[in-house]
Every structure is written in structure tokens, then in C-alpha cells.
N, C-alpha and C positions, 0 to 999 in steps of 0.2 A: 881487866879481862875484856878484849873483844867480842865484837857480835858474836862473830865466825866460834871463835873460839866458846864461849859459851854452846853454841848451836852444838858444838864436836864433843862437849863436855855431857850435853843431855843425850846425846847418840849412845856414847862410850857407859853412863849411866845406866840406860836402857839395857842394855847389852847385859853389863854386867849383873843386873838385879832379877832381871826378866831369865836370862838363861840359871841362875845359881836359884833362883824359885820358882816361881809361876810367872803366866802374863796376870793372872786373876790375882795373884796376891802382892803385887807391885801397884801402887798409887803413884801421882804425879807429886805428891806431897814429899815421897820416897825418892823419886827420881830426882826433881830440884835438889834435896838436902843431899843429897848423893854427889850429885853433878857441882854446887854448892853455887844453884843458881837461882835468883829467884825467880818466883811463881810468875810473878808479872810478864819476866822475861820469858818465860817459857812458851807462852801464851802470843809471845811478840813473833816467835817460830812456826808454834805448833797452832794448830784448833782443838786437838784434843791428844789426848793420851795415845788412841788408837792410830794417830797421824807421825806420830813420835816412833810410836812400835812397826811402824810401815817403814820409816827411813833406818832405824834399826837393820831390819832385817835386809834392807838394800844396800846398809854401811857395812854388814857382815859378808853381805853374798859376794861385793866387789870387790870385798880383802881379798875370798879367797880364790876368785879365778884364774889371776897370775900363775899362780901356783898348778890349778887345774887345766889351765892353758897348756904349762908344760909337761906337766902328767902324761897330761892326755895328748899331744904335740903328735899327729901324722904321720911324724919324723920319725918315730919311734914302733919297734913293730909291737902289735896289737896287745899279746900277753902279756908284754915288758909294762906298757900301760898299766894292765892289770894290776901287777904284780909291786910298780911303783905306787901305784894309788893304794893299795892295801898297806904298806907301809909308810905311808902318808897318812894314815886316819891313825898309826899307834902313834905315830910321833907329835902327830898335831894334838890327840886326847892327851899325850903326854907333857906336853907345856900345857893345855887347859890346866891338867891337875897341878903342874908347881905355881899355876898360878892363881886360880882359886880354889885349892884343894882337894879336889876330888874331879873325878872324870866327870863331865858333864853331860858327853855323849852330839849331835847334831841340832844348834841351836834352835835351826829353821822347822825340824820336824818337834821338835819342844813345840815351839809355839804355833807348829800348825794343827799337832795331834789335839792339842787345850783351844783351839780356835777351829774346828773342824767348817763350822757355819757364823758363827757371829763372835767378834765384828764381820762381816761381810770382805770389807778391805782389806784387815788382819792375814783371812782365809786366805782371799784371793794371792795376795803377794808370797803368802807360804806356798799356797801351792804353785804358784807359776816360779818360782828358785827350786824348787824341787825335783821340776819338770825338765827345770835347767840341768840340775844334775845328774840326772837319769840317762840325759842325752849325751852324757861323755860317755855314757856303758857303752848304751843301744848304738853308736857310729864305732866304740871299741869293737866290742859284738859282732858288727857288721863286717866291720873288717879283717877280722879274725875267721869268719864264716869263707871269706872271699878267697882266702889267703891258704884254707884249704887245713887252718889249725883248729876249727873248731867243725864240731859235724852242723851240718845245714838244719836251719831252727827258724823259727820267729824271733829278729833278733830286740822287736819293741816288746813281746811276752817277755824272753827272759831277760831283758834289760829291766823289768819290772818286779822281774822273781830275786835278780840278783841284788838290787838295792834294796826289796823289802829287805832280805834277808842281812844285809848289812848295817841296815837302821835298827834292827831288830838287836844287835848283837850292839850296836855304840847304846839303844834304851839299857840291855841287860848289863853294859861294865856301866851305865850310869847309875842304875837301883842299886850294884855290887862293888863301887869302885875300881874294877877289877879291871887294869888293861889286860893281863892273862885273855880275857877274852876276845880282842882285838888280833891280840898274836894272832891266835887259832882261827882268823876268818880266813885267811889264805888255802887251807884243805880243803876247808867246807866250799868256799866262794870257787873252785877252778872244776872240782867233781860236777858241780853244780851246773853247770854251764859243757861239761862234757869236755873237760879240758885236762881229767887226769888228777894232778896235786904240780901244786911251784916247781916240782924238778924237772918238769918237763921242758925250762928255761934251756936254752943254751949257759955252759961255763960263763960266756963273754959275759950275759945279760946278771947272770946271775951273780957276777962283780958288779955292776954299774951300779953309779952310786945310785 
């Protein structure tokens, strides 16, 4: 086994132990035999557990930009965004579950909600990936406002109303396994923001894959 490779092994560990329980109920003892590396080596990487859980959440947040990139892509008019990004979070909860079993729901706000204030570092990087996220709404939002499809708002307020509210609903199919609830953000998520419900798509948009 490689450095690199080891280092990619205790990432992927993290990940997987830290999101399927807690950050509190994971050790580095669990991570290593996880990752099937040793302790020594871990320590050759990391300084501590919470240095570990830091690049986690940075290994997590840069999977999924690509993807958010094009979600959210300019190129695309505003509610189509929308509307692909809501079926982006069943599809994505729905390979979580076939792959560790159960919906898991938003890893980063997992361990930001359980790290609210300490670690300090922990906190901070959950919250600045979250801050990230919110910012694909708030420039959606915005441009949706402009464009004369949404009624005129504060679009950093409801950029903030509309992700609680979806974080809210990936915790609830995570206590209940329940993608069914994922489906149903799409009514809730468009009324919400003064956008009506999905059908207010154009035919075209509402083919595209």
C-alpha cells in the first residue's frame, strides 16, 4: 500500500464511519482498522482525529461540486436549476442507501449539527461547505428574481429558508429512511420561494435529463 494510498484510505474511512454514526462515536482506533492502516501511519498524515475529519469533509465537499457545477451551470435557466438540483438529492440519497443502507441524509450538516462549536476546526469547515452550498440557491434565487420568474425578495433570506428547509427534510428521510420524502421537496421547495409547484417548467425543461 502507498502513502497516497493509505492517506485516500483513512479519508474514505472517515467518511464512511463518521457519516453512518456520529463524529463523537468514531475513534481513530475505528478509523485505522477501517481504512486497514496503521495507527503509526495515521499519525504520519494526520495530528489528530479532528485534522482527519477536516480533510473528510473537504474530500466529500470536492466530489460533489462537479456535479453542482453543472446543476447549477448559468447556462441553464434558473428554475430548471432548481428543479435538477431537487432531483439530484433523491438520486444521490438513493445510491447513499444501496450503498450503506439506509438514507443518510447531508454528511457535512451531520457533522456540523454534532460539531456546532468544538472542535473549533471541525465547526469552521462545516460551516464554510455549507455556506458554499447555499450559494448555488442565493445566485439561483437571484437570477430567477431578475429574470422576472420569481417575485422580487431577499434572495440571501430565502436562499437560507430554502436550504434549511431541505436539510430539514434529507435529517427527516435520514431518522425515517424514507426517500418518499425527498420526492415531496419539490412542491414544498417551489411554493416556498413563490414559484408556484414543478409544473410551472416549460414541456422542453421538463424532459431534460
Amino acid at each position: 500500500m502507498s502513502r497516497s494510498d493509505a492517506r485516500d484510505r483513512l479519508i474514505q474511512a472517515t467518511i464512511d464511519l463518521v457519516w453512518t454514526a456520529s463524529y463523537g462515536a468514531v475513534s481513530v482506533d475505528a478509523i485505522c482498522e477501517r481504512a486497514q492502516v496503521r495507527k503509526g501511519s495515521f499519525y504520519h498524515f494526520f495530528a489528530s482525529k479532528d485534522d482527519l475529519v477536516v480533510a473528510a469533509l473537504d474530500t466529500q465537499w470536492e466530489s460533489r461540486r462537479p456535479f453542482l457545477d453543472d446543476i447549477f451551470s448559468p447556462t441553464r435557466p434558473p428554475l430548471e436549476r432548481l428543479r435538477r438540483y431537487f432531483a439530484y438529492v433523491v438520486e444521490r440519497q438513493s445510491t447513499v442507501r444501496a450503498t450503506y443502507g439506509r438514507v443518510l441524509g447531508c454528511f457535512h450538516h451531520s457533522v456540523g449539527s454534532e460539531c456546532v462549536q468544538r472542535p473549533a476546526d471541525v465547526a469552521a469547515k462545516a460551516q464554510e461547505i455549507i455556506v458554499g452550498l447555499r450559494a448555488y440557491l442565493e445566485t439561483t434565487l437571484r437570477d430567477a428574481q431578475a429574470g422576472g420568474l420569481l417575485p422580487l425578495g431577499d434572495p440571501s433570506a430565502q436562499a437560507k429558508a430554502l436550504f434549511a428547509f431541505i436539510e430539514g427534510a434529507l435529517a427527516q428521510a435520514r431518522l425515517h429512511d424514507d426517500l418518499e420524502i425527498l420526492r415531496r421537496i419539490p412542491d414544498t421547495a417551489f411554493a416556498l420561494i413563490g414559484a408556484g409547484s414543478p409544473q410551472i417548467l416549460s414541456p422542453e425543461v421538463s424532459r431534460a435529463g
